[in-house]
C-alpha positions in Angstrom: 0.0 0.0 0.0 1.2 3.5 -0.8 0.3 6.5 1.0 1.4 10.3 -0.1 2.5 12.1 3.1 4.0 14.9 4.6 7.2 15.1 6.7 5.4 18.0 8.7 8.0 20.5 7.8 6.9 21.6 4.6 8.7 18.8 2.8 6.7 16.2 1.2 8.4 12.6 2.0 6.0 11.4 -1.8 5.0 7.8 -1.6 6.0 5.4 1.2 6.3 2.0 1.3 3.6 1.2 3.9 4.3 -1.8 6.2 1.6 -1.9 8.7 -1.8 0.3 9.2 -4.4 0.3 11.9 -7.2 2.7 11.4 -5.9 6.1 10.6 -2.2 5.3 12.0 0.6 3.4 9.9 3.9 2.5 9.4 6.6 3.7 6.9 9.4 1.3 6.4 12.1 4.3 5.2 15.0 2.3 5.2 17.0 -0.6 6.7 15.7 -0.6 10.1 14.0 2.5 10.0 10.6 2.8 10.6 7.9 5.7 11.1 4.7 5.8 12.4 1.9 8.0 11.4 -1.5 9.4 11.9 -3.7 10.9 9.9 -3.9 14.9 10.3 -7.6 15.7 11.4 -7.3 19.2 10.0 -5.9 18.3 6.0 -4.8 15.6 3.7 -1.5 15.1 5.1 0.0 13.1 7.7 1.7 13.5 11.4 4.8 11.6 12.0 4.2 10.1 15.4 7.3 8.0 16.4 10.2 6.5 15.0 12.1 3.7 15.4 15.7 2.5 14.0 17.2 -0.6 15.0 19.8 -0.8 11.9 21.3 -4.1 13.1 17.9 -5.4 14.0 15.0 -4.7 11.6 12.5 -6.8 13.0 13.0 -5.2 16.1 12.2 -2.0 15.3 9.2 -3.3 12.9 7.7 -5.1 16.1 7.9 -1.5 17.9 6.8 0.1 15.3 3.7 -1.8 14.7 3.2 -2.0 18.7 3.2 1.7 19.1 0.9 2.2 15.8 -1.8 -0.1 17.6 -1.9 1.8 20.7 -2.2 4.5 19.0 -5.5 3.5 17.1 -6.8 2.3 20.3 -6.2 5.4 22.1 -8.0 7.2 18.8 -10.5 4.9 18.7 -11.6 5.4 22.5 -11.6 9.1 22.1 -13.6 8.9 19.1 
């Protein structure tokens, strides 16, 4: 899945290779190791870089936290909701 976002800084980041989504959050797998978790912005089109994680000798590792942290996330969204 591919999702056109924005880094939050004026700088689009273009299309992203997304590994994981819950909801309105996901994760970005950037590059080896690196992943970044979003939300969707409730005000535009864009979206608001919520964590990241970088484990470059352990990918999996920072997947897993990646994808842990986007789920709590979309539980804490969806209770407030």
């Amino acid at each position: 899945m591919d999702r056109s976002i924005s880094r939050g800084d004026g700088v689009s980041s273009g299309r992203q290779n997304v590994e994981h989504q819950n909801g309105e959050v996901w994760v970005t797998r950037d590059g080896k190791g690196l992943y970044r978790v979003w939300r969707q912005s409730s005000s535009s089109t864009h979206g608001v870089r919520c964590g990241t994680f970088h484990f470059h000798d352990d990918p999996p590792k920072a997947l897993r936290m990646a994808v842990e942290h986007c789920d709590v996330l979309a539980a804490r969204i969806a209770k407030a909701g």
